[in-house]
N, C-alpha and C positions, 0 to 999 in steps of 0.2 A: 116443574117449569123448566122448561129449556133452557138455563143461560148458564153461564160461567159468573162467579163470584171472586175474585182476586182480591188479596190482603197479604202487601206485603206485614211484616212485621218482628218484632226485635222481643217476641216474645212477653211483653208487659202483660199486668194481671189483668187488665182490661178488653185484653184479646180474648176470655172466655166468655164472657158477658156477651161481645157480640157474636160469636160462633153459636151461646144457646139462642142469643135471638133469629139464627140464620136458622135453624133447625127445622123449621116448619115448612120449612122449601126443601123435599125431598128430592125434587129431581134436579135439582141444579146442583152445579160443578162445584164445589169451594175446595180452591185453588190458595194453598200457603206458601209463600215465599219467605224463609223464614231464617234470621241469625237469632242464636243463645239456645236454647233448652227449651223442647216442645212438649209441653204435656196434655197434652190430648190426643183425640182419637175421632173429631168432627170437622172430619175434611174427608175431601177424595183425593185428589194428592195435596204431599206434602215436600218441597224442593228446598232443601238449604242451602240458603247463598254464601258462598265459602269466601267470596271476596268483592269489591265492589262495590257501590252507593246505590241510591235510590233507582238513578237509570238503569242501569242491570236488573234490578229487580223485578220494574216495569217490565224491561227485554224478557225475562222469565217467563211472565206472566201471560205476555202477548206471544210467545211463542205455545206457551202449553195450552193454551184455552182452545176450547174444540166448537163452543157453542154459536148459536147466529147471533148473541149475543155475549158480551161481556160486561161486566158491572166491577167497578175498583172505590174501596172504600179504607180505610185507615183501622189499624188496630185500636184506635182508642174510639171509635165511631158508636155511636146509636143509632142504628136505621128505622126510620117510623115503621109502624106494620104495614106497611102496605107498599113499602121501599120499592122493591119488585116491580108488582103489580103497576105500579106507577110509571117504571120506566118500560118497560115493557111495551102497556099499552099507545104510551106517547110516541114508542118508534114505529109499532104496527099502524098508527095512525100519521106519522110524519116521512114516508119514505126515503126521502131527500135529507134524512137529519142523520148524519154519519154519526157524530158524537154528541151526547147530549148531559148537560148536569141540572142536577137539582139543590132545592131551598136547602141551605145550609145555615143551621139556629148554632150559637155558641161561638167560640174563639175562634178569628176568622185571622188570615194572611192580611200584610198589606201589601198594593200594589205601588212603589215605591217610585216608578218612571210617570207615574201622574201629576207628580209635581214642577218634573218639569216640563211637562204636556200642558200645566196649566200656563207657565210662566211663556214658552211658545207656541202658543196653542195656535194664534193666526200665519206663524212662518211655513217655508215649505216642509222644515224638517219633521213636522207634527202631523204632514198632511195622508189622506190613505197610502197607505202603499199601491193597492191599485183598485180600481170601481168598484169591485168586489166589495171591500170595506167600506164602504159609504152607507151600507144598511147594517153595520154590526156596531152597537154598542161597547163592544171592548174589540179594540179593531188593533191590527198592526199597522206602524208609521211608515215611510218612504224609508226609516232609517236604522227599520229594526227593531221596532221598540213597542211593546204592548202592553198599551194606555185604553184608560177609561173614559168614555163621552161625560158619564152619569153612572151613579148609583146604580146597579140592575133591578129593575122592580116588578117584572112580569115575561112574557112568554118574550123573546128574543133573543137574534143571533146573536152570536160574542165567541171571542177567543179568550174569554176567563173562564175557563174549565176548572170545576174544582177534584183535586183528585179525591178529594175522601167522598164524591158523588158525583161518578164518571158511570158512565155508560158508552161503548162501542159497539157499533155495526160488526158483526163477523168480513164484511168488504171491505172494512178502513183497516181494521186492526190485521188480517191475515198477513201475513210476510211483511210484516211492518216492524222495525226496528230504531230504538230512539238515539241519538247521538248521542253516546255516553262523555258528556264533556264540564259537567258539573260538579259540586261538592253536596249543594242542599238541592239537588233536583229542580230546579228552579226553571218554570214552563214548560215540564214536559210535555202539561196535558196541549199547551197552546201547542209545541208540536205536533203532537196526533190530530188536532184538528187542524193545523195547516196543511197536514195531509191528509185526511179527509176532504177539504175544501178543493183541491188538486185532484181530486179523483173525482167531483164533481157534488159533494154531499155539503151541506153546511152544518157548522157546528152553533148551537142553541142552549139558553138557559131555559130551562121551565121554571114554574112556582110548587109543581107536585116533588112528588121522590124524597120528602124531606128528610135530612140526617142532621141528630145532634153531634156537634164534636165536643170530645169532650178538652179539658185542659191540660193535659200534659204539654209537656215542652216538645215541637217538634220542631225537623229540617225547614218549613214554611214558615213557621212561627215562634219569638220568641220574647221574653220579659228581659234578656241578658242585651244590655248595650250594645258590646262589642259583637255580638250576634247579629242584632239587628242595623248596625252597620254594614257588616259579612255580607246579610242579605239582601241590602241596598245594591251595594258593588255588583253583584252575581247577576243580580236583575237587572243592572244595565249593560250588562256583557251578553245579554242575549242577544244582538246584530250579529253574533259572533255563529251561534245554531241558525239566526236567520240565514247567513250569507252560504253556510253549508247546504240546509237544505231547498231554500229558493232562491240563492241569490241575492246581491244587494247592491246600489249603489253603492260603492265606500267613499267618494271624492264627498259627499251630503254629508256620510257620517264622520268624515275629519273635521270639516267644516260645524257639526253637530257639537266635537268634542272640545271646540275653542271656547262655547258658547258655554258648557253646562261648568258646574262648579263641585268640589267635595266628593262627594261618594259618586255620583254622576259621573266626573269627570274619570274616575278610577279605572269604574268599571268600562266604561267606555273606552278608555286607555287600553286596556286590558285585551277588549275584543278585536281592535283594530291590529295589537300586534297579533293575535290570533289569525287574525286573515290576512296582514302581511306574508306573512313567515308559512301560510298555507301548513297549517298546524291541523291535524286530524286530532280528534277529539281526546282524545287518552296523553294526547302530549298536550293540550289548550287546560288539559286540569289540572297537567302539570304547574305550568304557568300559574293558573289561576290558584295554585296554594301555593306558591312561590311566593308569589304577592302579597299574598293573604298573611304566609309566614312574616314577610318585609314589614309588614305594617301591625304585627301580632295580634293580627284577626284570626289565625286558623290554625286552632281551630277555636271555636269560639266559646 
């Protein structure tokens, strides 16, 4: 089967598990990006990232992958049998779906700016960013910020991509590079499909392609307090990759930042001196564990 398979990973015992489950796909690419100690020998290549977080890794991954497809999934993941085949067929049948994720069973992320999408949800600052979003169920705001209408329950577009069940177009993903400006990688994938949507593709959740995650503790998700603070913050600092890579009102999002309260207010704080200060990504992560150290969030 044609595609590229990508997993980053830090080497955990749960990385063999699903390399034997990948095995039955002989012609596809798996693609490891990988810190600590590699033992195996079920991959085609294998890249060790010497330095750098989650975005780099991704950058890796979208640079080595050769196929009309790419598939990105998590070291600790279970992909159903039929992972593949599932997404596969839903892109030969969806031409226009640049990126695509699937049903994900088990310990999920939260999306932490829904709260206060809910609390504003009729002002302008909640409203699309532009017509485009008016048919996506996880849509971006005027101000940066990507929130949820509803629960996803079935075939629709969205910018909640999940990466442990990503799927890319070889057309989104070639020469495409993420803003490495994060700590826990937070919205990359709604990246990639902001630019896919820009190139003219839309990005979609289906209900096929299903993968268990499993439980370990990761950069998305965590049971640690001051963690799940870190990752509140981070996630409202993403106006901060919006305004990079499309632009943004920022006069909405000052005005955005008088309004929100606590971690909200933080992270938003955060992003605004980012784009003041016209901060390129590797000095905005600066910042952002600056901060993080300020308030002995980071690391977490």
């Amino acid at each position: 089967m044609n595609v590229s398979i990508a997993i980053p990973t830090l080497c955990r015992p749960s990385l063999y598990s699903l390399l034997d489950r990948l095995k039955r796909y002989k012609d596809a690419e798996v693609i490891l990006i990988y810190k600590g100690e590699l033992r195996t020998k079920d991959y085609n290549k294998a890249i060790e990232q010497k330095d750098g977080y989650y975005e780099e890794a991704l950058n890796i991954a979208l640079r080595e992958a050769s196929s009309p497809l790419l598939l990105v999934t998590d070291d600790d993941a279970i992909p159903s049998e039929h992972w593949v085949e599932d997404h596969v067929r839903f892109h030969e049948e969806h031409q226009r779906i640049g990126v695509l994720t699937g049903r994900v069973v088990g310990r999920k992320w939260k999306n932490y700016p829904n709260a206060l999408f809910q609390r504003l949800s009729h002002t302008i600052y909640m409203e699309e960013y532009c017509a485009k979003f008016k048919e996506y169920t996880g849509f971006l705001t005027k101000t940066g910020l990507s929130v949820d209408r509803r629960e996803h329950i079935g075939n629709e577009k969205t910018l909640a991509i999940a990466g442990v069940n990503m799927s890319i177009k070889r057309e989104v993903y070639q020469g495409l590079q993420l803003p490495e400006y994060s700590l826990r990688g937070s919205y990359n994938e709604s990246v990639i499909a902001l630019h896919a949507i820009r190139k003219g593709f839309d990005a979609f959740y289906f209900s096929g392609g299903e993968v268990f995650h499993g439980g370990e503790e990761s950069l998305s998700r965590s049971t640690n307090p001051l963690a799940e603070r870190y990752l509140s913050i981070e996630k409202h600092a993403f106006p901060y990759a919006v305004w990079r890579v499309w632009g943004l009102n920022v006069a909405l999002l000052e005005e955005l930042y008088h309004l929100a309260r606590g971690e909200e207010r933080v992270g938003i704080g955060i992003a605004l001196k980012g784009i003041r200060n016209k901060l390129e990504p590797h000095k905005f992560r600066e910042l952002l564990k600056a901060e993080m150290e300020g308030l002995s969030l980071y690391p977490p």
